[in-house]
Phi, psi and omega in degrees: 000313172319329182286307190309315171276003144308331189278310171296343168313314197284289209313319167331297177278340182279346192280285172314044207195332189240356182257331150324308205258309195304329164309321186294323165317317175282304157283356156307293160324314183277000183253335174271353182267359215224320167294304207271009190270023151238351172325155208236160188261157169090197162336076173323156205259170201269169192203116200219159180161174166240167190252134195275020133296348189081036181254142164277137189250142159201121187292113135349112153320307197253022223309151195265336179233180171273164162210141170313072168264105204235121175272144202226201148183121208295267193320354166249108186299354159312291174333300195279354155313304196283339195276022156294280181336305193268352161278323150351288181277356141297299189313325202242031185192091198311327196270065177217129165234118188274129153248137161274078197278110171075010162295015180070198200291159169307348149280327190291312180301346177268337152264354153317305244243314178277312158339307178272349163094352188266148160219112173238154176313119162211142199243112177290153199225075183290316157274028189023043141334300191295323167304305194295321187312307196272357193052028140327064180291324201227139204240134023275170165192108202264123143284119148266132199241120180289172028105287206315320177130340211269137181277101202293300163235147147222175176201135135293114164105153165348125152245131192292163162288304187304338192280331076055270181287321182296326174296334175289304163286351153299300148330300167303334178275327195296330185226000000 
């Protein structure tokens, strides 16, 4: 008998380890279905704008590659985690435009951005007009835009570079 309660013990703590985890699955899910729940599907929406080199952007209908559309905001500490990552991936992957959502004015965002040393295409998003278009609420949030005109992925909340790039190249294979 003495064997038998290590064994219930084990099994006990292996139960609570998986009544553990299925919460974290679930409040996970459910916050992210609750960030994503006006992102909008289908047809990307149009995206026009200058960028603060003063270059004018307009998203390709039909983009010849996939692209990398990443909403940001100077005031999110996720964001400035990730922005190694999308500048990386702005630097070796031409089709990557970055927004600045709700980020003050277009000098402030051009000195956040030399402060940190990142410089990738961004298109200031002051009144979050650009954001509200795209349902965007919650910043960082990566659009992969296929060939197709169509919005392939998105994500909300922290992204790896490599997840980042595989998507990119999925997207690319698919068409």
């Amino acid at each position: 008998m003495s064997g038998d309660k290590p064994a219930q013990s084990r099994a006990a703590k292996w139960r609570g380890y998986a009544v553990n985890l299925l919460i974290v699955i679930i409040v996970v899910t459910l916050v992210r279905t609750w960030q994503q729940r006006d992102i909008v599907s289908g047809i990307a929406p149009p995206l026009r704008g200058v960028t603060l080199a003063g270059q004018s952007y307009r998203l390709p209908a039909h983009p010849q590659q996939p692209v990398l559309v990443h909403f940001w905001a100077t005031w999110c500490p996720v964001c400035r985690t990730e922005q190694g990552n999308i500048a990386a991936i702005a630097h070796d992957h031409p089709n990557t435009i970055t927004v600045a959502m709700n980020s003050g004015l277009t000098n402030e965002v051009k000195r956040y951005m030399q402060e940190q040393g990142v410089d990738f295409p961004t298109v200031n998003d002051p009144d979050g007009s650009i954001s509200e278009t795209w349902g965007v609420h919650a910043v960082p949030a990566s659009f992969i835009i296929a060939p197709d005109g169509k919005i392939q992925f998105v994500e909300v909340g922290y992204t790896t570079e490599v997840g980042l790039r595989l998507r990119l190249w999925w997207a690319g294979v698919l068409f």
